[in-house]
C-alpha positions, 0 to 999 in steps of 0.5 A: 504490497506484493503477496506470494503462495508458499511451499506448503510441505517445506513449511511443515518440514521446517517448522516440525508443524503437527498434523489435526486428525480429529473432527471432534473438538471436545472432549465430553468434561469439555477439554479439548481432544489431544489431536483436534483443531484446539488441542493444547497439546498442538497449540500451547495452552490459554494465554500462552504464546505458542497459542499464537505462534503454532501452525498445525496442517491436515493431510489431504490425502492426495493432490489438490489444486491451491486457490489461488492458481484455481482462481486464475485458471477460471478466470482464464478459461471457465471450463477448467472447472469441468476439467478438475471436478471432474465433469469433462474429459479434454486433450491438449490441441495442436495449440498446446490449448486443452480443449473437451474430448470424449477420448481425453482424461479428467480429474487433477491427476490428468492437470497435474500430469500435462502441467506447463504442456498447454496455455489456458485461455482461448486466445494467444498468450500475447492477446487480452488485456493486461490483467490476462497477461498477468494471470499467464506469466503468474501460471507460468511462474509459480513452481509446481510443486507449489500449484499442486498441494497435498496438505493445507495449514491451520492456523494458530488456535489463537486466532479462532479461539473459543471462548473459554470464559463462557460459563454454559459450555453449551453456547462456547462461541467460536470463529466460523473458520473452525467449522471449515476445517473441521469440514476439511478433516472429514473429507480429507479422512474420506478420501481413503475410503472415497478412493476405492470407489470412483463415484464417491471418490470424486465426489469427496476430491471436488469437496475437498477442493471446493472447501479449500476454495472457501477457506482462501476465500475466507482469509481474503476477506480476512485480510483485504476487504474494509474492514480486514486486518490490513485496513485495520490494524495497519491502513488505521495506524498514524504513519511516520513522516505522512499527514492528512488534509482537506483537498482544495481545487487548484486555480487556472488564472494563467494566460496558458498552460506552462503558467499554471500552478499546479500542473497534472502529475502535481500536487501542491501541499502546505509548507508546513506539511511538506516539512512533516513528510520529508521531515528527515531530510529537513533536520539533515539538510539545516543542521549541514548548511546552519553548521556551515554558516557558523563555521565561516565567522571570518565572513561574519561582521559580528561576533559570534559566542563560542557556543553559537552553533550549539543552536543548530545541533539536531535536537534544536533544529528539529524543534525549529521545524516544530514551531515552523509547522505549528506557527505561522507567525514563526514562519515570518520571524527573522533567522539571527545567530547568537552573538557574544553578550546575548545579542541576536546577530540576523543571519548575513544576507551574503551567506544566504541571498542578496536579492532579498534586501531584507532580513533573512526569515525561517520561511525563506530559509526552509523554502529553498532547502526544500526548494532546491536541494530536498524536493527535486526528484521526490514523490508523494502517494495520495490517497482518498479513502476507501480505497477501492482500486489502484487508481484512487492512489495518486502518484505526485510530484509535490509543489510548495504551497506557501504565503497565498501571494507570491512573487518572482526572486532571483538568487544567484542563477536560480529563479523562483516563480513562486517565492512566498510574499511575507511583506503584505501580510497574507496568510499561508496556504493550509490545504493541499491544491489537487488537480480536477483531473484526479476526481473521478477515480477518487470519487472525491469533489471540494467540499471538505474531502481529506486525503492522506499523504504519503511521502516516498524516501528512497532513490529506487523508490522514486525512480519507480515512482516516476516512470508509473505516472505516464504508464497507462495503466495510471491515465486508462481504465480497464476498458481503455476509456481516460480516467483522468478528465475535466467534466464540471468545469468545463460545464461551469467555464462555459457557464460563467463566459456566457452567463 
């Protein structure tokens, strides 16, 4: 998810948003003031939705730097901050660098006058890591009239509210935020009168700044930390078309590397499961091909009922993919057409595949739509959480679990080295097989660990999807060291060889 600062001024404009002037919250008979953080007047009454919707701003009086572009500046070059609290005077050198001079200026008002004049950071823009680089071309990017702001917007009363059914109006709780801001309008009111005296002048400026740095810093923790309105009212939801399981280690039974299952950059799912995520895809894909076989009667020994391929509209398919995933049992019953009288007529094997010198079944129908003509070229995400850093979400390639004995069928020119088994009676694979190399980020081992899986749609997505996973941002860490490695099973390989 990609988040972005705003215009501030263009939002008040646009939205005819209401400025808060008032410190004091309350009146004494315990009504809210007309113009304070929860007038009803600014932010609709109790229980209404304009109490949810209204934003409202205080006029900061004069220029300040946004959070954000704040936070970067720091973490580029630390001493910036002497330069907006106003502690050192810099220049800008001859490398466009600012640097501390006695003969230089200070403040935000100097900043703001040299902005996109001067590179911060000691090193040159193309040194550093790519995080730095990052920083840069984002300092760089956002507009100016976004960097220096001289309103801040309050959200709606809604969400801060105080509680209005406490009956001692003397313990009326309400959100810490509240207080900030409430800090934020008298300084902003402060500032005027802080103008004319330099001392205190800057001393108010590097308040106020200091208290919009905490109120980012507030909604950041709102939004981001474990347990922020992300994780909670989005992360916790059921998402369509995605499932959860237990992770299981894949297995290395292969004369050599090229055999093994599941290679890296794959991740082997459940039939089942695979039918969940690409779930659309799936209804799409029989309904055409089902149809089809239906539409060539002429190539069909049997006769079939006038209303056969009523048997395979979406809504019947869907159900056939529901029985599929709950039962296994389904999954080895033979695929037959309806046929006049009541009979079952078994899907032809010429309209299908001849290899198999059997009945044809739903597992071997599904498995080679999946197969051949939906998986190539999709990716699934999987994540372990909490999910602490972009590493512990896993981009994949998704590897057809099926029978836990499989064989090699030949169809036509196609040749299936996995093809499930569903004559030995084995049972189904019913855990996802995830690669060693992806513990360690993921801080996971086999002993019960579930993951969530996520499968990705779009062509432009998938696209995308595959050119990140041999980025080294996806096999390195910050400081260049692989993170995805084999460390226990080298130990236990050795182990078994020469207990």
């Amino acid at each position: 998810m990609k988040l972005d600062i705003f215009n501030i001024n263009a939002m008040i404009k646009t939205n005819d948003l209401q400025e808060v002037k008032n410190t004091i919250s309350f009146h004494p008979d315990g009504l809210p003031t007309e113009d304070g953080l929860f007038s009803f007047e600014l932010f609709g009454k109790p229980a209404s939705p304009e109490r949810k919707k209204r934003f409202a701003y205080v006029d900061l009086k004069t220029d300040f730097i946004h959070p954000i572009v704040f936070r970067n500046l720091i973490a580029l070059q630390k001493n910036l901050g002497d330069l907006i609290f106003e502690r050192k005077k810099f220049i800008i050198d001859g490398r466009k660098r600012l640097v501390p001079d006695e003969g230089g200026r200070t403040g935000i008002a100097f900043l703001k006058s040299v902005w996109g004049n001067f590179i911060p950071g000691a090193k040159d823009s193309d040194e550093g890591s790519s995080t730095r680089k990052e920083r840069i071309k984002f300092i760089k990017l956002v507009p100016k009239n976004e960097v220096f702001l001289n309103k801040w917007i309050v959200i709606p009363a809604f969400y801060r509210d105080i509680n209005f059914q406490s009956d001692d109006r003397r313990r009326i709780s309400k959100d810490d935020v509240n207080d900030t801001y409430v800090k934020l309008i008298g300084l902003s009111k402060a500032i005027d009168q802080g103008n004319s005296l330099e001392l205190t002048g800057g001393v108010v400026r590097n308040a106020i700044q200091t208290t919009l740095n905490q109120l980012y810093d507030y909604f950041k923790e709102k939004m981001s930390s474990k347990s922020g309105i992300i994780k909670d009212k989005l992360m916790a939801k059921t998402v369509d078309y995605s499932v959860r399981s237990v992770i299981t280690s894949t297995t290395y039974d292969a004369p050599d590397y090229d055999s093994v299952k599941i290679k890296m950059h794959e991740i082997g799912v459940p039939i089942g499961q695979l039918c969940v995520l690409f779930y659309p895809f799936l209804v799409r894909e029989m309904n055409i091909r089902l149809t089809e076989v239906i539409s060539s009667k002429d190539k069909i020994e049997f006769e079939l009922a006038e209303d056969a391929d009523a048997e395979f509209f979406p809504k019947e398919i869907e159900r056939i993919i529901s029985s599929f995933i709950k039962s296994p049992e389904f999954r080895l019953t033979d695929v037959t057409l309806k046929g006049k009288g009541k009979k079952r007529i078994p899907l032809p094997l010429g309209l299908f595949t001849k290899s198999l010198k059997r009945n044809v079944k739903w597992v071997d129908l599904i498995y080679t739509y999946l197969y051949k003509f939906i998986l190539p070229g999709k990716h699934i995400i999987v994540t372990r959480y909490p999910a602490d850093n972009y590493q512990n979400l896993i981009i994949a390639r998704p590897v057809i679990l099926t029978t836990t004995r499989t064989i090699r069928v030949k169809m036509s020119t196609d040749m299936y080295h996995t093809y499930p088994d569903s004559e030995t009676g084995n049972g189904f694979h019913d855990a996802v097989v995830l690669p060693n190399q992806y513990l360690k980020t993921m801080n996971a081992d086999f002993d019960g660990d579930t993951v969530s899986i996520r499968s990705i749609f779009s062509n432009e997505a998938n696209k995308e999807l595959e050119g990140i996973i041999n980025k080294k941002i996806n096999l390195l860490d910050a400081t260049a060291d692989a993170v995805r490695v084999l460390k226990n099973e080298g130990i236990q390989g050795i182990y078994d060889l020469t207990k």
